[in-house]
C-alpha positions, 0 to 999 in steps of 0.5 A: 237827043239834043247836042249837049246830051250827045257832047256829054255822052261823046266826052264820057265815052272818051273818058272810059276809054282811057281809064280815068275819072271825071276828077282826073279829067276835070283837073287836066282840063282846068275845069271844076269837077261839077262842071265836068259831071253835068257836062258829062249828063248833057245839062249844061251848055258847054262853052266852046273854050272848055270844050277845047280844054276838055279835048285837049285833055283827053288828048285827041282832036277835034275830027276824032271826037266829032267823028262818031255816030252819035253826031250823025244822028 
């Protein structure tokens, strides 16, 4: 699995566990639902500024989303 699979896959974890939906999590961002979908499905290369966004608005930090063992693979 290459990183952009594993960001993706990291972020929909995330989302779930907090009940909402990849609209909700795209608007607190500021980003573009699309955009968040093919995130989400490890086709698009996250820009760095939007994955600050993105886990900002989940609401955690940076050690807590990389800290997961889909990143220790």
């Amino acid at each position: 699995m290459d990183i952009k699979a594993k960001v993706g896959q990291r972020i929909k974890e995330l989302r779930l566990l907090k009940k909402i939906s990849q609209e909700t999590l795209a608007n607190i961002a500021e980003i573009d639902r699309t955009y968040m979908t093919s995130v989400e499905k490890g086709k698009r290369n996250i820009a760095v500024v939007n994955l600050e966004k993105i886990i900002t608005a989940l609401g955690i930090d940076y050690p807590t989303f990389f800290n997961d063992q889909i990143f220790k693979k």
